[in-house]
C-alpha positions in Angstrom: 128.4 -10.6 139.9 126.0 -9.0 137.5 127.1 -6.4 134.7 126.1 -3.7 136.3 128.0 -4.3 139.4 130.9 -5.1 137.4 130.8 -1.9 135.2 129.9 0.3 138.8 133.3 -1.1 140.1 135.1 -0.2 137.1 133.6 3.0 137.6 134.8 3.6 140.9 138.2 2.1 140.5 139.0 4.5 137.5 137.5 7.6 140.0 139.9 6.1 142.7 143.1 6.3 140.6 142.1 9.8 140.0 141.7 10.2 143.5 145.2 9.3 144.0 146.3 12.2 142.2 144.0 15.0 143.0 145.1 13.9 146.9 149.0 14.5 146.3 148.1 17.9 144.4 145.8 18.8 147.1 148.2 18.5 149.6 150.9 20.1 147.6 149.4 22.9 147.0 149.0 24.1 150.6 145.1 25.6 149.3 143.1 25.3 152.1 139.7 25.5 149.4 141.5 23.0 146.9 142.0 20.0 150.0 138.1 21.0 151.4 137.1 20.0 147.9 139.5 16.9 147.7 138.4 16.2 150.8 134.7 16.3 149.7 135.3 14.2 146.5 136.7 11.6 148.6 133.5 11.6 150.8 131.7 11.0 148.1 133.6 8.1 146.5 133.5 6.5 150.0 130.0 6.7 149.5 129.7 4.9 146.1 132.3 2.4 147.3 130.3 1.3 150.3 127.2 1.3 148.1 129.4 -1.3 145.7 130.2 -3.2 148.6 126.6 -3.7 149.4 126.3 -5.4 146.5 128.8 -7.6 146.1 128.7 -8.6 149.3 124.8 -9.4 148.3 126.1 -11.4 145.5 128.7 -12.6 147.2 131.9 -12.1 144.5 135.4 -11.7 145.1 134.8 -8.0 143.5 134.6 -6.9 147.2 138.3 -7.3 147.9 138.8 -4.9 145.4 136.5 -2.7 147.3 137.5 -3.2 150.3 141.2 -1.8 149.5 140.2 1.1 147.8 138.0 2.0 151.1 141.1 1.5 153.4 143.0 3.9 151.2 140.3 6.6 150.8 140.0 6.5 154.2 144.0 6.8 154.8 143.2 9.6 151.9 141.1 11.6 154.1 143.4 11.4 156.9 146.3 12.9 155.4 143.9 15.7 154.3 142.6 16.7 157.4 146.2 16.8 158.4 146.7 19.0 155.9 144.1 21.0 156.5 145.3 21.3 160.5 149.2 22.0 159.2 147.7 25.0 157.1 145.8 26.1 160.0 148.9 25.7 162.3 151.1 28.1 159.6 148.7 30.4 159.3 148.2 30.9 163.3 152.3 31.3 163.3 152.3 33.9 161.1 149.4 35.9 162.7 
């Protein structure tokens, strides 16, 4: 695995721990705005993840494990915000 690689995954695993976060306080704050941005942010990291992966699977290191988890979970991550997103819509249409 080259440097670069290496410091890219760093990169994205640092971005995914913040991910983490930012997904929790997106769904507790019940925003509809906050989890369309969430949900946004996570697109993009799923972008630069599968981007990684390209690479290590070209240079054909064990660094893509790593990758590989964090994709499962951002895509878990994305789930649970468009369930949010559908449970805000559902309250909303209750109330009206």
């Amino acid at each position: 695995m080259t440097l670069q690689n290496e410091h890219e995954i760093r990169e994205i695993m640092e971005a995914y721990g913040k991910m983490q976060n930012a997904v929790q306080q997106a769904q507790n704050s019940g925003d509809s705005q906050q989890i369309q941005e969430t949900q946004q942010q996570l697109q993009e990291l799923q972008a630069k993840v599968q981007k990684a992966q390209g690479k290590a699977t070209k240079s054909n290191d064990q660094s893509n494990v790593k990758l590989f988890d964090a994709q499962q979970r951002l895509e878990q991550y994305e789930q649970q915000m468009t369930r949010a997103k559908s449970n805000i819509s559902a309250q909303r249409n209750t109330i009206e």
